[in-house]
C-alpha positions in Angstrom: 225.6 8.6 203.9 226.8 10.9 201.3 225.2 12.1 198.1 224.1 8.8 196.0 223.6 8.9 192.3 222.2 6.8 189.8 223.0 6.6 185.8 219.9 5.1 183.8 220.7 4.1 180.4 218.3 2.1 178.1 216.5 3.1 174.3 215.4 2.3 170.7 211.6 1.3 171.6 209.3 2.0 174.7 210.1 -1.3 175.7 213.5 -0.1 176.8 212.9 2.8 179.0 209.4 1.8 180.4 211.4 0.2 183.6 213.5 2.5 184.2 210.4 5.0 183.9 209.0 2.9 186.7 212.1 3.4 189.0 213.0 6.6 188.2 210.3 8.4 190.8 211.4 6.4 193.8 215.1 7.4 193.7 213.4 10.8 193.2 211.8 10.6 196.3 214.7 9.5 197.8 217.0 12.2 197.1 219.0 10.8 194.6 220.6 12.5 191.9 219.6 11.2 188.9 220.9 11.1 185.2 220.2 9.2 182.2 222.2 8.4 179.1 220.5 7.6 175.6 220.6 8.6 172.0 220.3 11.9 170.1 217.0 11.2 168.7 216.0 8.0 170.0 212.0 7.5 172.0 213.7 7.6 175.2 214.9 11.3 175.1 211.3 12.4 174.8 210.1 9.8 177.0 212.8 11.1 180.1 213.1 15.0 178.8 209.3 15.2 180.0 210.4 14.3 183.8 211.7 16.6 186.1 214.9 16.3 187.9 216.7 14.0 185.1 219.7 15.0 183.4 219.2 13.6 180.0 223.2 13.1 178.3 223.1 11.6 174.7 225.9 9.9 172.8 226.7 8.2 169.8 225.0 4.8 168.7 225.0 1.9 166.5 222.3 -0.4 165.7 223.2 -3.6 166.3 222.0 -5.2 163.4 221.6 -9.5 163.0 221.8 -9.0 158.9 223.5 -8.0 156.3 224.1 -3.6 155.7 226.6 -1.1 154.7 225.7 0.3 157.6 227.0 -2.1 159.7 230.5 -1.4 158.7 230.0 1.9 160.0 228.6 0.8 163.6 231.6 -0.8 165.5 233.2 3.1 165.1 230.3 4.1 166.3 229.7 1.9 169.3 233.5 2.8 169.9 232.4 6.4 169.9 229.7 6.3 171.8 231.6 4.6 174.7 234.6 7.3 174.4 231.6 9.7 175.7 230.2 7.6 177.7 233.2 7.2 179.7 233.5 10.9 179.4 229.8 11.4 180.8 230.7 8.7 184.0 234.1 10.2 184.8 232.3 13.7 185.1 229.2 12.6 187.2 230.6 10.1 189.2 227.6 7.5 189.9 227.4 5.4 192.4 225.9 2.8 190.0 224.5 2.1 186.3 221.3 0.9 185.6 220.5 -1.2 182.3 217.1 -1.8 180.5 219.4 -2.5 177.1 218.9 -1.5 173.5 222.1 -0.7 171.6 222.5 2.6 173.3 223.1 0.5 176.4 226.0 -1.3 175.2 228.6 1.6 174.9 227.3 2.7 178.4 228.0 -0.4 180.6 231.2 -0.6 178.7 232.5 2.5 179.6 230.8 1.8 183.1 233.2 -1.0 183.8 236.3 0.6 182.3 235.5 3.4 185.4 235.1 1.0 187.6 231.1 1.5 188.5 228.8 -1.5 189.0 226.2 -1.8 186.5 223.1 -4.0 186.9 221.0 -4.9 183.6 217.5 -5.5 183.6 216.2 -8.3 181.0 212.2 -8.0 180.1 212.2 -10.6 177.6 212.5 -14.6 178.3 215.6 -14.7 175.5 218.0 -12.0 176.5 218.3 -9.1 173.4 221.8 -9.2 171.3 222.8 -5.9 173.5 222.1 -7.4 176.8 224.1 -10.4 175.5 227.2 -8.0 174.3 226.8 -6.0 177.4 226.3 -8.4 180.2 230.1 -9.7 180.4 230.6 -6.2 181.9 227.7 -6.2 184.4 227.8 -6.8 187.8 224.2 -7.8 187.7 221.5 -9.1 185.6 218.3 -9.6 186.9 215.4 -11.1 184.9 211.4 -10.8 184.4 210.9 -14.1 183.3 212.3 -17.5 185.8 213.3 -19.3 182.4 215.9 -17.0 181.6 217.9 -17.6 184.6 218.3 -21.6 182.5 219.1 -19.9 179.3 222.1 -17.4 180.7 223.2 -19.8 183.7 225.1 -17.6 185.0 225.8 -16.9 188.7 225.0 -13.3 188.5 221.3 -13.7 187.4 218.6 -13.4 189.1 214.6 -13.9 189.0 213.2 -10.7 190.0 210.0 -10.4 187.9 207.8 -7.5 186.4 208.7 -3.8 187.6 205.5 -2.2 187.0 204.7 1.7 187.1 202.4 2.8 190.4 200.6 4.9 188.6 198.8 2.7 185.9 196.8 1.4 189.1 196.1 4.8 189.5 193.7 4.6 186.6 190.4 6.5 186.7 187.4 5.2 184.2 186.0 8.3 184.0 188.4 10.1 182.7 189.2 7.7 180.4 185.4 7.5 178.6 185.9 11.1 178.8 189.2 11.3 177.2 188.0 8.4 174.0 184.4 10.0 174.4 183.3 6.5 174.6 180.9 4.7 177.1 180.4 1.4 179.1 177.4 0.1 176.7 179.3 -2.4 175.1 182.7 -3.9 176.5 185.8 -2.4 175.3 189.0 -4.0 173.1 191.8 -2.0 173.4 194.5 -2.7 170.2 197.7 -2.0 170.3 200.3 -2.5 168.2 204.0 -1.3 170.0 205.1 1.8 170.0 206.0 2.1 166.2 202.5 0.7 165.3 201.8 -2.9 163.5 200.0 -2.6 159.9 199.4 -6.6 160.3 197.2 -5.6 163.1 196.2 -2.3 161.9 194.6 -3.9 158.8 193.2 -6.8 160.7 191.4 -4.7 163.0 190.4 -2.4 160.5 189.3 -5.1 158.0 186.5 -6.1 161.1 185.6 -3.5 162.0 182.0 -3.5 161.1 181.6 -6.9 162.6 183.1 -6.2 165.7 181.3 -2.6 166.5 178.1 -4.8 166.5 179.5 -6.0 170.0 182.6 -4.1 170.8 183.8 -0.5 171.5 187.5 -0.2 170.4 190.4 2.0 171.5 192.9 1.4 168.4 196.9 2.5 169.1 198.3 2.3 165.8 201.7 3.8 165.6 202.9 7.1 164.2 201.4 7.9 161.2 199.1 5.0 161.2 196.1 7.0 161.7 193.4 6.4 159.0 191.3 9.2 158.6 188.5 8.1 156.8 187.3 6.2 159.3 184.3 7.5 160.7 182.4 4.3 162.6 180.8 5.1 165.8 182.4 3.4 169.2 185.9 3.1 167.0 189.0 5.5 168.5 192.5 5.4 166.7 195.1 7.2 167.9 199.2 7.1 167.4 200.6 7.0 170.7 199.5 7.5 174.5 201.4 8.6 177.4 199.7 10.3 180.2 196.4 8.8 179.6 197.5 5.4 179.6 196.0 4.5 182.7 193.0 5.7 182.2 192.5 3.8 179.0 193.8 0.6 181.2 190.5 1.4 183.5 188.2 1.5 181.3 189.6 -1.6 178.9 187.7 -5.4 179.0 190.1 -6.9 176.8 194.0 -6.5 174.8 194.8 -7.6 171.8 198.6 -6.8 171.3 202.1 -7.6 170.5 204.0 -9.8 172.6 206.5 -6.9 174.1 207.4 -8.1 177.4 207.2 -4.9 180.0 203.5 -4.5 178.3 202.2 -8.1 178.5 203.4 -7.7 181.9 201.7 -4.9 182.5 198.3 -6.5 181.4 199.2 -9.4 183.6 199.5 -6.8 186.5 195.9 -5.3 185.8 194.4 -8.3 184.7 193.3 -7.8 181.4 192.6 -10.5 179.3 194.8 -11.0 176.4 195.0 -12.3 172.9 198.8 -12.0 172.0 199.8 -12.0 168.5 203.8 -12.0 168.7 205.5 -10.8 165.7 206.6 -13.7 163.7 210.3 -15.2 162.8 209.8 -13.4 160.1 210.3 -9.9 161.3 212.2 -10.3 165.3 214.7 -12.7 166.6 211.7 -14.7 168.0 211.8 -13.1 171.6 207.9 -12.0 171.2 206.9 -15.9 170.7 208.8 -17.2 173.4 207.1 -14.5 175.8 203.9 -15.5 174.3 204.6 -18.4 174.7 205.1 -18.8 178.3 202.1 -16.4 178.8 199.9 -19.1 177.6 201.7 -21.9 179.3 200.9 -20.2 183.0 197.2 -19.2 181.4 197.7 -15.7 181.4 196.5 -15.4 177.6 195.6 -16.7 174.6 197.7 -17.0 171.6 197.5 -16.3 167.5 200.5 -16.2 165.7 200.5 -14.5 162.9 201.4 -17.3 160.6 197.9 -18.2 161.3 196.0 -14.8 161.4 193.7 -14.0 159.1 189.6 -12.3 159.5 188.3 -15.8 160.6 191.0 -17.1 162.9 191.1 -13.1 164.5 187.4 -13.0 165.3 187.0 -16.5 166.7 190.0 -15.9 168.6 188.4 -12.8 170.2 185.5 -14.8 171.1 187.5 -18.0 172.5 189.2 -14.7 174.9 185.6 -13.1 175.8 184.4 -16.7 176.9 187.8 -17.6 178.4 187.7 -14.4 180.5 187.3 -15.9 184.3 189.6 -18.5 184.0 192.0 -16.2 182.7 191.6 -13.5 185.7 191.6 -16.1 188.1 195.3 -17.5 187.0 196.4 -13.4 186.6 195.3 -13.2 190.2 198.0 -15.9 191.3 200.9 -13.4 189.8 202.6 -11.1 192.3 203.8 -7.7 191.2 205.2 -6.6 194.5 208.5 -8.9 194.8 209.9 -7.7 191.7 209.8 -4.1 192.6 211.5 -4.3 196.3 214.3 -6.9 195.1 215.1 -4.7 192.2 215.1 -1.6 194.6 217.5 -3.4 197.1 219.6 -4.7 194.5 220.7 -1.3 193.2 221.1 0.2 196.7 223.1 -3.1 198.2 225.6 -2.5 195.2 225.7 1.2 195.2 229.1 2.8 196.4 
């Protein structure tokens, strides 16, 4: 077989590249030559620049935006742009296939993928697809999804129910390390908040607001976003910090119980590990509604417990943490019912059937 190479393309928030980071050390392993294509400036380039053996290529973008903005007049030249280099990129590398988590860096990509002629296969998280997997899956060979009721909502005979692709190494955590790293201990259970990768201020204040009354039972490991921290915070058995990478799965070991966003690769993630949950999706409000729908079915299947955020408030926050501590058995034993492995060899023989 000769030399096989793979394009990853995929950006804007964690969300979008935390798959491909998944995937990215098996092709390693098995010799393939492996590139990636995202924006100038975007999460991703840092996210990828820090592994080895990944040619990072960036290229014009466009936010695809679903209101009103000057700006938007300016995208469409730059999606065009973007998919000029794209094109450029492909025709130079020559993969043998494209693979998709989405974002709008991904659109200009699988465009210019099909205009060379190389299969691309996109990879929906979320149970509604995003508007750039919608723009960009006319040109895919492939889409395969995390959740079985997006398969209804596309119906469309090149989708597929794969399920969660979850990165080995967060069951690789180690607890010690982890106490050592938040230079907490095991005395009291820990909540671990997070809030995506940009942070949440509804749930930084919300956490922050009970704080007192939750230390009296809880340690807490607090992710707050980039430049969320709030130094004058002092309270004993309380971490913040903005954003964690390597030591991610050591936190995971050492964590009782989640309260987070509704993202789908993290919820996932939780499911994985089994960590009970209290999802607070971001509202109508401020998303197309893709973190309520995920939520949603979460709670449906008895993965987790919900709050939207209509409803959050002190009360309704700490009685919902309660309802999830007493809740916590039932909730692992329906997690335990959830198989991580299928997802992660159908995905794998999906891109190596197709390759050329």
């Amino acid at each position: 077989m000769g030399e096989k190479r793979i394009l990853f393309t995929g950006g804007g928030t964690a969300g979008h590249v935390i798959v491909n980071l998944a995937l990215i050390p098996y092709f390693k392993k098995e010799g393939w030559q492996i590139d990636y294509i995202g924006s100038k400036n975007g999460i991703e380039r840092e996210l990828i620049n820090r592994i080895e053996g990944v040619t990072y290529h960036s290229i014009y973008t466009g936010k695809l935006r679903r209101y009103m903005s000057l700006e938007n007049v300016k995208d469409p030249f730059k999606v065009v742009g973007g998919t000029g280099q794209a094109w450029n990129i492909i025709r130079k590398i020559k993969p043998s296939i494209v693979f998709s988590k989405g974002g709008y860096v991904s659109v200009p990509v699988v465009m210019a993928a099909k205009l060379r002629k190389v299969p691309t296969i996109i990879h929906e998280s979320d149970l509604t697809p995003g508007l750039a997997n919608k723009i960009a899956s006319p040109f895919a060979k492939k889409i395969l999804t995390t959740f079985p009721e997006t398969v209804d909502i596309l119906k469309k005979n090149k989708v597929t129910y794969v399920g969660a692709v979850i990165r080995e190494e967060l069951f690789q955590g180690d607890a010690t390390r982890g106490l050592k790293f938040t230079k907490l201990d095991k005395s009291k259970p820990i909540i671990l908040m997070m809030g995506g990768s940009i942070g949440s201020q509804k749930l930084n204040s919300v956490i922050r607001e009970n704080l007192h009354q939750l230390l009296k039972q809880y340690h807490i490991i607090h992710i707050c976003g980039k430049g969320n921290i709030d130094e004058s915070i002092k309270e004993k058995g309380y971490v913040q910090f903005e954003y964690i990478t390597d030591e991610l799965n050591d936190i995971f070991a050492i964590t009782d119980y989640v309260i987070s966003r509704a993202g789908a690769n993290a919820i996932f993630e939780f499911l994985a590990l089994r960590l009970p949950m209290l999802l607070i999706p971001l509202s109508l409000k401020a998303s197309r509604g893709d973190q309520i729908e995920n939520a949603k079915s979460f709670e449906n299947n008895g993965y987790a417990h919900v709050l939207e955020e209509e409803n959050l408030n002190n009360d309704t926050f700490l009685k919902a943490i309660e309802r999830l501590k007493d809740s916590t058995p039932v909730l692992i034993d329906q997690m335990k019912k959830y198989k991580t492995e299928r997802a992660w060899h159908q995905v794998i023989g999906f891109i190596e059937s197709m390759s050329k």
